[in-house]
C-alpha positions, 0 to 999 in steps of 0.5 A, a space after each residue: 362776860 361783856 362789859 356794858 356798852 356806854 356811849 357818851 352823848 354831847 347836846 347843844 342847845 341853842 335857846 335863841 334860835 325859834 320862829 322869827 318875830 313878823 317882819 316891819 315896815 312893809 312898804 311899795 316902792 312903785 306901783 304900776 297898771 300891772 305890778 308893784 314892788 314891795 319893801 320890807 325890814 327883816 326881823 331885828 332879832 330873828 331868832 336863828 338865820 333866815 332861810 325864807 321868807 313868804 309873801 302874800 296878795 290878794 286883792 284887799 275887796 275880797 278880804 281873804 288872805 287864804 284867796 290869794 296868791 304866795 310868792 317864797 324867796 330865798 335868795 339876797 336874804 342877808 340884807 336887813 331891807 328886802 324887796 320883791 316885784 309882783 307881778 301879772 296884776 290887774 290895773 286900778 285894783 287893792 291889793 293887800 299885802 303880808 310877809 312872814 319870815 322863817 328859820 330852821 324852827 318853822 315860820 313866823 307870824 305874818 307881818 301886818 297889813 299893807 294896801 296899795 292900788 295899781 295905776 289904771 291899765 288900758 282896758 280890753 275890748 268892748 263886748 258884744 258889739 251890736 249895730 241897729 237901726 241901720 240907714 244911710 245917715 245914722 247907726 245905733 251901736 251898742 255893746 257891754 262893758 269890757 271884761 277887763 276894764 283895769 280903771 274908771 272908764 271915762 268915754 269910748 272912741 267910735 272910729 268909721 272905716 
């Protein structure tokens, strides 16, 4: 007759290791017409070592996070202070800002909300330009406001060729 099989099973628990607190200080560095660099602390106690950490924009008008757009990092992610450039924005535009952190047990809660604004940008073109009322002395121009006005604008230059 065989004997029973035993095997002998050693577990370890790691009480300390869950989802990372929300990470602090969520702050920019620089802001220009087209992008921005955000800063922010690490979580005090993280819980476990943190392998990600998740970026969110959006443009703060639109007051949906889920619109907007996520950036993941993974690397230098020893450092207690993190930095990211976004890029490819639109000038003179909020944008609202929010980080989570994540260890080997899932993500943590988003941090709180930041704002900044982008400079003004140069604006694209003028749409739809039209000429009446053509004589020898005078032209009546008109036309639409640039698809991208990136900022405030504050007057048009008309150039004769």
């Amino acid at each position: 007759m065989q004997q029973p099989f035993k095997v002998n099973i050693i577990c370890t628990i790691f009480p300390h290791i869950t989802v990372p607190p929300a990470p602090s200080k969520v702050t920019f560095s620089v802001a220009r017409k087209d992008w921005f660099i955000v800063a922010w602390n690490a979580p005090s106690h993280p819980h476990g070592v943190i392998i990600s950490y998740e970026l969110r924009y959006w443009k703060t008008e639109s007051e949906n996070p889920t619109l907007g757009n996520k950036v993941r990092i993974t690397k230098q992610l020893a450092s207690q202070s993190q930095t990211k450039k976004v890029k490819d924005l639109e000038g003179s535009i909020g944008y609202s800002v929010q980080i989570r952190a994540e260890t080997t047990v899932g993500q943590g809660p988003w941090s709180g909300i930041a704002t900044i604004t982008t400079e003004p940008g140069e604006p694209s073109p003028p749409r739809s330009l039209m000429a009446t009322n053509i004589t020898q002395t005078s032209i009546t121009l008109s036309w639409e406001l640039p698809q991208y006005p990136n900022g405030r604008i504050v007057h048009y230059i008309v150039c004769r060729k």
